[in-house]
Z-matrix of the N, CA and C atoms (Angstrom, degrees):
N
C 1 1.445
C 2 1.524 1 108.05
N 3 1.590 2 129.58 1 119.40
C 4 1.042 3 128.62 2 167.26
C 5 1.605 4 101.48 3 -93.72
N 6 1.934 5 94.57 4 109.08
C 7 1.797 6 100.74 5 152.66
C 8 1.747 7 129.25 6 -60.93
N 9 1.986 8 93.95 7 -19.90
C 10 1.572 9 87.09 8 -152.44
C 11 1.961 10 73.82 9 -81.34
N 12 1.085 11 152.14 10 -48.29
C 13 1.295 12 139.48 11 -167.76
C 14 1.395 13 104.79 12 -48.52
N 15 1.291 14 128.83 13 -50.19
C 16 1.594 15 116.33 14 -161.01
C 17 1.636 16 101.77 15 -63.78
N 18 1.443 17 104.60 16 -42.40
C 19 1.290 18 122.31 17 -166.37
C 20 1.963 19 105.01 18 -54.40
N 21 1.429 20 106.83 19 -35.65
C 22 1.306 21 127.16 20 -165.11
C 23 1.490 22 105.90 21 -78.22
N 24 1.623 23 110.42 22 -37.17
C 25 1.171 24 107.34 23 -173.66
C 26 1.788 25 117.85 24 -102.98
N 27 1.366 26 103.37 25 -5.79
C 28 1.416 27 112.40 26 162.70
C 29 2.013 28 117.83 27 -64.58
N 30 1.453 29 82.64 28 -38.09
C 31 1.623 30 94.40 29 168.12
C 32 1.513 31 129.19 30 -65.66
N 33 1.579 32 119.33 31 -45.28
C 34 1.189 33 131.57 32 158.85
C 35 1.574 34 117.38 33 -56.48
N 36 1.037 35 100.96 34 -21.77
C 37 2.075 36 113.51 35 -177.48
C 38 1.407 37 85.38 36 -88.87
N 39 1.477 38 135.48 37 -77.00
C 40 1.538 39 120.36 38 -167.10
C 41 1.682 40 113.82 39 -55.57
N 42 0.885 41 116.83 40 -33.87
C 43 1.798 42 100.70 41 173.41
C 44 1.781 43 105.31 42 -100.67
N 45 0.925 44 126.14 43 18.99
C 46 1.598 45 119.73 44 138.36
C 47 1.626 46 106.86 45 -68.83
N 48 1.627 47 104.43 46 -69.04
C 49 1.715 48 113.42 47 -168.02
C 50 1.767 49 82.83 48 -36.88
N 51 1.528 50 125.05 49 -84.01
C 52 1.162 51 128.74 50 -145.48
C 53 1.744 52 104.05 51 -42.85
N 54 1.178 53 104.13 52 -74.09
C 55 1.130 54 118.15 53 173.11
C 56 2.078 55 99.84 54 -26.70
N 57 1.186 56 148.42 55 -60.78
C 58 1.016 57 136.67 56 168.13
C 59 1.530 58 131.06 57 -46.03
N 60 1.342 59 94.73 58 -41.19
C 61 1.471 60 104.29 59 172.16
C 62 1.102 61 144.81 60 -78.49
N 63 1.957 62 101.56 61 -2.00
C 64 1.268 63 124.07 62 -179.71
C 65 1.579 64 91.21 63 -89.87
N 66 1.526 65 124.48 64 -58.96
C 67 1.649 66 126.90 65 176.90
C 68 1.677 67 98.85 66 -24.34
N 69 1.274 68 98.87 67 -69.22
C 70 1.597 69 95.53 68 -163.78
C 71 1.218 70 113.08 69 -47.67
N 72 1.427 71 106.18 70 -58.02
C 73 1.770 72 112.62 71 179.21
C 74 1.488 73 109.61 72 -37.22
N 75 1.338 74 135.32 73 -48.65
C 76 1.369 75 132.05 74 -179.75
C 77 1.359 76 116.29 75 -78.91
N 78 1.052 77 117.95 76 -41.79
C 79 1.611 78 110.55 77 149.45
C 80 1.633 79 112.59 78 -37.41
N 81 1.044 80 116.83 79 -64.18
C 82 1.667 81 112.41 80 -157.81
C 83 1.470 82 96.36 81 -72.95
N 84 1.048 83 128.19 82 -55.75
C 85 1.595 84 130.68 83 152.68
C 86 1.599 85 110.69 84 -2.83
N 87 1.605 86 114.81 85 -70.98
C 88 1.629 87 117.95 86 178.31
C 89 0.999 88 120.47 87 -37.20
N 90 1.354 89 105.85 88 -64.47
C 91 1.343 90 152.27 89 163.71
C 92 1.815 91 124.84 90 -8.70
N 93 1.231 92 79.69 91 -60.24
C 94 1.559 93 113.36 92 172.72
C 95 1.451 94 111.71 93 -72.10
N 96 1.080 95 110.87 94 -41.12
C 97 1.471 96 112.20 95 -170.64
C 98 1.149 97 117.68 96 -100.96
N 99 0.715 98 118.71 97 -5.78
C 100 2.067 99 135.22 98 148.57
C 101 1.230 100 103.65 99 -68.52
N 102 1.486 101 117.15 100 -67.06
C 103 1.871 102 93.64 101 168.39
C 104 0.909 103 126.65 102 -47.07
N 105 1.180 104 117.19 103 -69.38
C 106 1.739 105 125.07 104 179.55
C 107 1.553 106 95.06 105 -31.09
N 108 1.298 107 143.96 106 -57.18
C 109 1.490 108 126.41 107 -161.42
C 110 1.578 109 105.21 108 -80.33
N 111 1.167 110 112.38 109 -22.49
C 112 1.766 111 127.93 110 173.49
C 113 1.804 112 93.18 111 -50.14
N 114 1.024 113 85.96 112 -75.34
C 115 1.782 114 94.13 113 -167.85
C 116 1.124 115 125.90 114 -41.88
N 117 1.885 116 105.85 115 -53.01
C 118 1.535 117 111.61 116 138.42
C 119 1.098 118 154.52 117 53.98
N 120 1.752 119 77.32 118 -119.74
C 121 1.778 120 119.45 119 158.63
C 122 1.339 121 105.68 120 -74.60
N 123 1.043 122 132.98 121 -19.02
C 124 1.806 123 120.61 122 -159.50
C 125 1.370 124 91.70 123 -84.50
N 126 1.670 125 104.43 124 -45.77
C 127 1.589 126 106.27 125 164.31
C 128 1.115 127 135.51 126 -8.84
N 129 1.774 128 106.05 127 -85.96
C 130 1.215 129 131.08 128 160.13
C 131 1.350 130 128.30 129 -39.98
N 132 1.657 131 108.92 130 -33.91
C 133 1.609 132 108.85 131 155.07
C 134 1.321 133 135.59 132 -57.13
N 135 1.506 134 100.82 133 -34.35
C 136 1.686 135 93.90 134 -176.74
C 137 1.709 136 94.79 135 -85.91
N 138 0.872 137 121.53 136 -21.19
C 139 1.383 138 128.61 137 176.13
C 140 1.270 139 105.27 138 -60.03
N 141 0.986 140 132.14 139 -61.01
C 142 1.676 141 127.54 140 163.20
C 143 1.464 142 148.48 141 -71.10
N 144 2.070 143 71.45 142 -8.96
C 145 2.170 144 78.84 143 166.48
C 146 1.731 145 86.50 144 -81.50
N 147 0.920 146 146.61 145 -88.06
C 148 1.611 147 140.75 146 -173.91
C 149 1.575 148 99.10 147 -12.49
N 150 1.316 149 101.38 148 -80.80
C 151 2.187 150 88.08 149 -167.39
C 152 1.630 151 109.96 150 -56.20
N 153 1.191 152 120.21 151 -33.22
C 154 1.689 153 103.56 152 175.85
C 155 1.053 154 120.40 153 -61.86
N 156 1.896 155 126.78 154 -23.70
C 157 1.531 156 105.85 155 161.24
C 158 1.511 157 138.81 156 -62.12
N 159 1.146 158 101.96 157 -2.23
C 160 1.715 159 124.26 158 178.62
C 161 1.469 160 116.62 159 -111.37
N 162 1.495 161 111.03 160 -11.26
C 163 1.533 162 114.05 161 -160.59
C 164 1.950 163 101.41 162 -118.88
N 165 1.133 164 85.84 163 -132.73
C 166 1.474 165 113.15 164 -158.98
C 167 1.664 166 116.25 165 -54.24
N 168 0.743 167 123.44 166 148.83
C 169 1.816 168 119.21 167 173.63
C 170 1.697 169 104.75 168 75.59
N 171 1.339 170 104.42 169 -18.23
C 172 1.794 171 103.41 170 177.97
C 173 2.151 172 111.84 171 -47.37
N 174 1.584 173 111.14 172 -28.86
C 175 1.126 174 79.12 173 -168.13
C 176 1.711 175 125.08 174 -93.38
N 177 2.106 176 98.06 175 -3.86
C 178 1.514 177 115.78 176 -172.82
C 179 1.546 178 91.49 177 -81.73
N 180 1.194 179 125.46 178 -76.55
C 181 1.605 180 127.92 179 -177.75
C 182 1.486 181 112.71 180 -75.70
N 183 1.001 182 165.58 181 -40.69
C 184 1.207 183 164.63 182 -170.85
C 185 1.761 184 118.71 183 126.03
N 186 1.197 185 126.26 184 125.30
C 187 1.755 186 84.53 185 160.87
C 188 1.438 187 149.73 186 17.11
N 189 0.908 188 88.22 187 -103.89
C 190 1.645 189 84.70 188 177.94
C 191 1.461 190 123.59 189 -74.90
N 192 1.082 191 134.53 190 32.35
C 193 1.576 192 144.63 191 174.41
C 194 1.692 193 99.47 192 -134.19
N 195 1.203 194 118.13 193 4.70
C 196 1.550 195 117.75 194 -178.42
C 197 1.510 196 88.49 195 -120.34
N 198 1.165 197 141.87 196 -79.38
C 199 1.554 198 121.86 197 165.48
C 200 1.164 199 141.85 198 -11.62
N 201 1.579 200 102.80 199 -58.71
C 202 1.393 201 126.06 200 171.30
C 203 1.714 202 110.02 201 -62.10
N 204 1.415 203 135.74 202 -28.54
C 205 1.706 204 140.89 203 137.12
C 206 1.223 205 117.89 204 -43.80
N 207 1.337 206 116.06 205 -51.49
C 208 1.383 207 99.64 206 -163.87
C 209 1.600 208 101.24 207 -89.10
N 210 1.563 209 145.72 208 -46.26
C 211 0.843 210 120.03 209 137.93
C 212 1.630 211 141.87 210 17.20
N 213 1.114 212 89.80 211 -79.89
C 214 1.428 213 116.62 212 -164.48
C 215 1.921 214 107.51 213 -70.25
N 216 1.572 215 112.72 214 -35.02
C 217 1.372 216 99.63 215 163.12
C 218 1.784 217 120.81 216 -92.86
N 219 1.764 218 92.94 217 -0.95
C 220 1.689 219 69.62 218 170.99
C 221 1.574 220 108.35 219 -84.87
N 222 0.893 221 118.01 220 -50.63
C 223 1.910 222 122.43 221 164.50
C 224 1.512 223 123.23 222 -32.06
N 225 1.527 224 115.35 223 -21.51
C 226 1.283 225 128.11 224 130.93
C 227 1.135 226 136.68 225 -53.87
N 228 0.996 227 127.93 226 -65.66
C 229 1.973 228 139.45 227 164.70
C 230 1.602 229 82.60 228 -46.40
N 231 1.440 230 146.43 229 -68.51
C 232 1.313 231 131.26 230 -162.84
C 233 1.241 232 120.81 231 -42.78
N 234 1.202 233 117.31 232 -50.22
C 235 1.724 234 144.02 233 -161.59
C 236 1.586 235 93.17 234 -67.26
N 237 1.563 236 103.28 235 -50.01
C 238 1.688 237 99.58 236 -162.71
C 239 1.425 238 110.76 237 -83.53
N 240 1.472 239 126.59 238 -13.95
C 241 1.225 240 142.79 239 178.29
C 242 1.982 241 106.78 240 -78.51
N 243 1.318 242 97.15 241 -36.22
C 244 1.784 243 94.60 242 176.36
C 245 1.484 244 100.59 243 -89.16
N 246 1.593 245 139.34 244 -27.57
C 247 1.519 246 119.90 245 166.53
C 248 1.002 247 119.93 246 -54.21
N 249 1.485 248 122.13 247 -33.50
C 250 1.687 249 117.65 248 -171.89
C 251 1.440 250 103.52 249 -86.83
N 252 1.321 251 125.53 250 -20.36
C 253 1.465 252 131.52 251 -160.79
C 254 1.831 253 82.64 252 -79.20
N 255 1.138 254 127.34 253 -63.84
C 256 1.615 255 150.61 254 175.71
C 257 1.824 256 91.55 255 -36.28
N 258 1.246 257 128.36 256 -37.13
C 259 1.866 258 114.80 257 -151.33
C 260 2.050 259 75.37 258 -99.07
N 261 1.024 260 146.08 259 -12.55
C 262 1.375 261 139.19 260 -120.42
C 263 2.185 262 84.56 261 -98.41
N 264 1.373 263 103.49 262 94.58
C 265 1.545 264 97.05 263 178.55
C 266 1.456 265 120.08 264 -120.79
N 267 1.490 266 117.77 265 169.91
C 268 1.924 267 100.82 266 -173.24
C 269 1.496 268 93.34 267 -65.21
N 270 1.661 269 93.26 268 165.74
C 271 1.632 270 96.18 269 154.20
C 272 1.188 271 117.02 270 -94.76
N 273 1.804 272 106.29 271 -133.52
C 274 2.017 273 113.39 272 -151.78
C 275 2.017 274 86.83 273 -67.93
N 276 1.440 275 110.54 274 -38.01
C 277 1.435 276 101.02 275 -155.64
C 278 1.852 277 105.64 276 -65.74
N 279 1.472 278 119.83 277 3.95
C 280 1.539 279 78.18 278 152.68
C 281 1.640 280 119.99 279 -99.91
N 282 1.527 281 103.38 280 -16.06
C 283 1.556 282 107.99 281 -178.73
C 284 1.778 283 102.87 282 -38.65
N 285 1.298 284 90.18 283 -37.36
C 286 2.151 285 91.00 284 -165.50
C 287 1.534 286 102.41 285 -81.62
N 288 1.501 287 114.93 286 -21.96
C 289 1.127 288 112.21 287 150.36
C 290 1.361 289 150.97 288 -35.52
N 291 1.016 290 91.70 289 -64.82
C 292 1.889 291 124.44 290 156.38
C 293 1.480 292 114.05 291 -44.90
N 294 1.600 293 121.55 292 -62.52
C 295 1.114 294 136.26 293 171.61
C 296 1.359 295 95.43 294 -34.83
N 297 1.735 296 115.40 295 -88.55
C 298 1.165 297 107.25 296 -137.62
C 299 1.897 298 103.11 297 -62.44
N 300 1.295 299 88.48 298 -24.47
C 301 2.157 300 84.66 299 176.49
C 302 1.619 301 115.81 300 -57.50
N 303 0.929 302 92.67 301 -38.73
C 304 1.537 303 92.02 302 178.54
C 305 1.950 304 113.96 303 -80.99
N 306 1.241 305 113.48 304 -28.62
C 307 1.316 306 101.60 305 161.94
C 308 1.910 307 130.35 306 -64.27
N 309 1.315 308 84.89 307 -45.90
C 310 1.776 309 98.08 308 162.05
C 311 1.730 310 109.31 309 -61.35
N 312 0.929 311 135.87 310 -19.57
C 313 1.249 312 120.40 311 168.51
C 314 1.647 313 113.11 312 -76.87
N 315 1.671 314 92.74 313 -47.69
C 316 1.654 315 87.17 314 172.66
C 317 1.112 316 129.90 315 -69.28
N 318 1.294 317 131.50 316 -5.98
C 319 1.319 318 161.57 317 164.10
C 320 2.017 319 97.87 318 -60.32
N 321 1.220 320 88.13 319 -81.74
C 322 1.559 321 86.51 320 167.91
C 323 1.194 322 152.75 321 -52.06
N 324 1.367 323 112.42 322 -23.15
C 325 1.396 324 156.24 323 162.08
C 326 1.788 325 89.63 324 -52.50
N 327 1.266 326 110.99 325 -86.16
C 328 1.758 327 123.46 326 -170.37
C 329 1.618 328 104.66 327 -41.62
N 330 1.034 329 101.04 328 -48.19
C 331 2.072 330 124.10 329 -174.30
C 332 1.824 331 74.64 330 -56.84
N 333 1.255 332 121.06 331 -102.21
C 334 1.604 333 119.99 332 -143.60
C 335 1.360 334 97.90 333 -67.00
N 336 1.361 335 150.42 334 42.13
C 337 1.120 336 147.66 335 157.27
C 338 1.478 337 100.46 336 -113.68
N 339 1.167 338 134.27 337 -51.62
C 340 1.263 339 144.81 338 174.62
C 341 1.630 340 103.44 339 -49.63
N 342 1.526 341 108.13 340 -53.49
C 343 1.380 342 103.92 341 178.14
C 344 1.690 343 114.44 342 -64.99
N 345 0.832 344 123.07 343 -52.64
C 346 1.743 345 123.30 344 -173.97
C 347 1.662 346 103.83 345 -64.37
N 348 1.658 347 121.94 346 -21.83
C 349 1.730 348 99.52 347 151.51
C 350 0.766 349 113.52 348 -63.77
N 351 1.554 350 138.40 349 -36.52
C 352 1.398 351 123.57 350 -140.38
C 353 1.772 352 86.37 351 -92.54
N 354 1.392 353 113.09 352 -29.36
C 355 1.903 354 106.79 353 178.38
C 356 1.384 355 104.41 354 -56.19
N 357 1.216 356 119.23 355 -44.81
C 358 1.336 357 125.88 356 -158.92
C 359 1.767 358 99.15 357 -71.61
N 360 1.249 359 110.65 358 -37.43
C 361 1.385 360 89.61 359 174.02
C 362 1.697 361 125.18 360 -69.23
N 363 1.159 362 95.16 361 -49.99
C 364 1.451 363 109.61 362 169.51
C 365 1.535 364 110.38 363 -42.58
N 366 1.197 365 121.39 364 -52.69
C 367 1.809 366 119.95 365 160.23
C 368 1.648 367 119.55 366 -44.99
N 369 1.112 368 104.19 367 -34.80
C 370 1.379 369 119.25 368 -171.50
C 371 1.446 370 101.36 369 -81.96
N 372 1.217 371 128.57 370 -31.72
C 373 1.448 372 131.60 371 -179.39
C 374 1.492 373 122.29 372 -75.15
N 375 1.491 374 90.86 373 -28.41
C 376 1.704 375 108.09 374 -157.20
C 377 2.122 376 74.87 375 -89.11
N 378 0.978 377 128.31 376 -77.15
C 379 1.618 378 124.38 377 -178.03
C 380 1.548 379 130.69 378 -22.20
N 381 1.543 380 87.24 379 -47.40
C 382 1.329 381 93.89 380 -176.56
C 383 1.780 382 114.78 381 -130.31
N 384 1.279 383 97.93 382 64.08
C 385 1.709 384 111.72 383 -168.40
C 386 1.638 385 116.31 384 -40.37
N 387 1.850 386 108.18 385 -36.24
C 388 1.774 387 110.38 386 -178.03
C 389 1.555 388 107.92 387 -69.67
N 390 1.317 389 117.08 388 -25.88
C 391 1.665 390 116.87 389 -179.23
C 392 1.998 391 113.62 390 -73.49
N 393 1.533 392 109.80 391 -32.07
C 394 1.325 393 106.71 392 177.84
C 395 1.666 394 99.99 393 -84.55
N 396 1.112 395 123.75 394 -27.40
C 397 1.515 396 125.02 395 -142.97
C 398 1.766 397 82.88 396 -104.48
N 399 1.052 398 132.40 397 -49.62
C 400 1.940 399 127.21 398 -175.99
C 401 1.513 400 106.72 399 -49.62
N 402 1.131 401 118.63 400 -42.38
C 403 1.772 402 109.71 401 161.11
C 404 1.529 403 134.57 402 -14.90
N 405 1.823 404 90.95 403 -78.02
C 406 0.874 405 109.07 404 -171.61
C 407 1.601 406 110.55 405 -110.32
N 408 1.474 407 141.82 406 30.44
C 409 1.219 408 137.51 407 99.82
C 410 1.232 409 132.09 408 -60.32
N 411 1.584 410 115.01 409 -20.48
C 412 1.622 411 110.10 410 -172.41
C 413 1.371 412 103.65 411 -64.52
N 414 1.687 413 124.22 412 -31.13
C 415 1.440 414 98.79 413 -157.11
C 416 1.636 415 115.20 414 -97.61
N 417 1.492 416 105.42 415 -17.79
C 418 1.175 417 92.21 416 156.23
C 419 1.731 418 133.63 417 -96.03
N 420 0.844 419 108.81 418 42.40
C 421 1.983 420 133.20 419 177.92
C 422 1.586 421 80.77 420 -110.16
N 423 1.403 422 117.03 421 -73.19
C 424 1.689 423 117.83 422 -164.12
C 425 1.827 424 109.19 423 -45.33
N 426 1.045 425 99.54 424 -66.63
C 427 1.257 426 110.53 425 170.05
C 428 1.904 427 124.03 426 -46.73
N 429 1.386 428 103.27 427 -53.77
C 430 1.781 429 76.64 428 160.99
C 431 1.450 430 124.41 429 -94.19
N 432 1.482 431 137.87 430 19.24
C 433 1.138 432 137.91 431 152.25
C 434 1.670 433 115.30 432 -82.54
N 435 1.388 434 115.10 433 -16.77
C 436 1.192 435 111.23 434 153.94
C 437 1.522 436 120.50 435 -68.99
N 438 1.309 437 137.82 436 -26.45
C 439 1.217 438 140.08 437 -159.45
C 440 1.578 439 85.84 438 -93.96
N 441 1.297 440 115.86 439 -63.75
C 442 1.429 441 114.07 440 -163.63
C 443 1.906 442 108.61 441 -51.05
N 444 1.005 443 102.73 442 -38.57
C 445 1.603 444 115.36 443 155.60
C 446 1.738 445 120.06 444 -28.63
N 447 1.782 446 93.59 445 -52.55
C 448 1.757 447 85.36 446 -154.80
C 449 1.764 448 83.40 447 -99.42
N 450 1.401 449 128.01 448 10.50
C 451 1.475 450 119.82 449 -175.57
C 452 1.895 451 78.81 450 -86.83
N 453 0.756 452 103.95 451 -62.44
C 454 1.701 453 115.89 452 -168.32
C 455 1.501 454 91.66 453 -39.64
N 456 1.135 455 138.19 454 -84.19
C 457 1.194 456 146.94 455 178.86
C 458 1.659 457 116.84 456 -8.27
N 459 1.452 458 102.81 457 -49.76
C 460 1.472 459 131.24 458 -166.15
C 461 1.391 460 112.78 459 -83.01
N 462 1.450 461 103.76 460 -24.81
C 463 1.359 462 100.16 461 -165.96
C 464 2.105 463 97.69 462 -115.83
């Protein structure tokens, strides 16, 4: 059983996860701050449907059709500012992310399979002590009943 591998690849598995969770974090980070400027502006929209009834464009369209414009493209800029905020995803570096997490698992996977034979033998030893232990008495029993053999022989 290699500990220093499991040990090695538990490590490569925690800074994959991390390493993933930082991608995301900066993703959601973008993310966030595209809304936050979404909202903003939407702000500033309702803020300017109110002042455009008093303001600007009142004398080509009237009042309320010059509000109701300006309004109407800041609530635009909003809309299009939360689609892109919405498309905003990691790139390749978490795919390789992923990879290497998932190789360290299989990595680990092989490591604690390897280890639970080697338990299982060790269980198997501790149960049945004459099956590990007849081995390695048999050969030296064989070996001095051969000698006692060739003394007999000799004499």
């Amino acid at each position: 059983m290699t500990f220093d591998s499991i040990a090695r690849n538990l490590r490569v598995l925690w800074r994959a996860n991390s390493i993933i969770a930082d991608i995301r974090l900066r993703a959601l980070t973008a993310r966030a701050g595209l809304y936050g400027l979404a909202a903003l502006v939407a702000g500033f929209g309702l803020l300017m449907l109110d002042a455009a009834l008093y303001l600007a464009l009142a004398d080509v369209w009237g009042p309320v059709r010059a509000a109701a414009a300006t309004g109407g493209l800041n609530i635009l800029l909003a809309l299009i500012l939360l689609f892109i905020g919405s498309r905003v995803k990691p790139g390749r570096d978490l795919e390789l992310a992923q990879e290497i997490h998932q190789s360290a698992m299989d990595a680990l996977a092989v490591d604690l399979r390897s280890a639970e034979a080697e338990i299982a033998g060790l269980v198997n030893a501790v149960r049945h002590p004459l099956d590990s232990a007849l081995p390695a008495l048999a050969i030296p029993l064989i070996t001095s009943l051969i000698k006692g053999l060739r003394r007999n022989d000799k004499s």
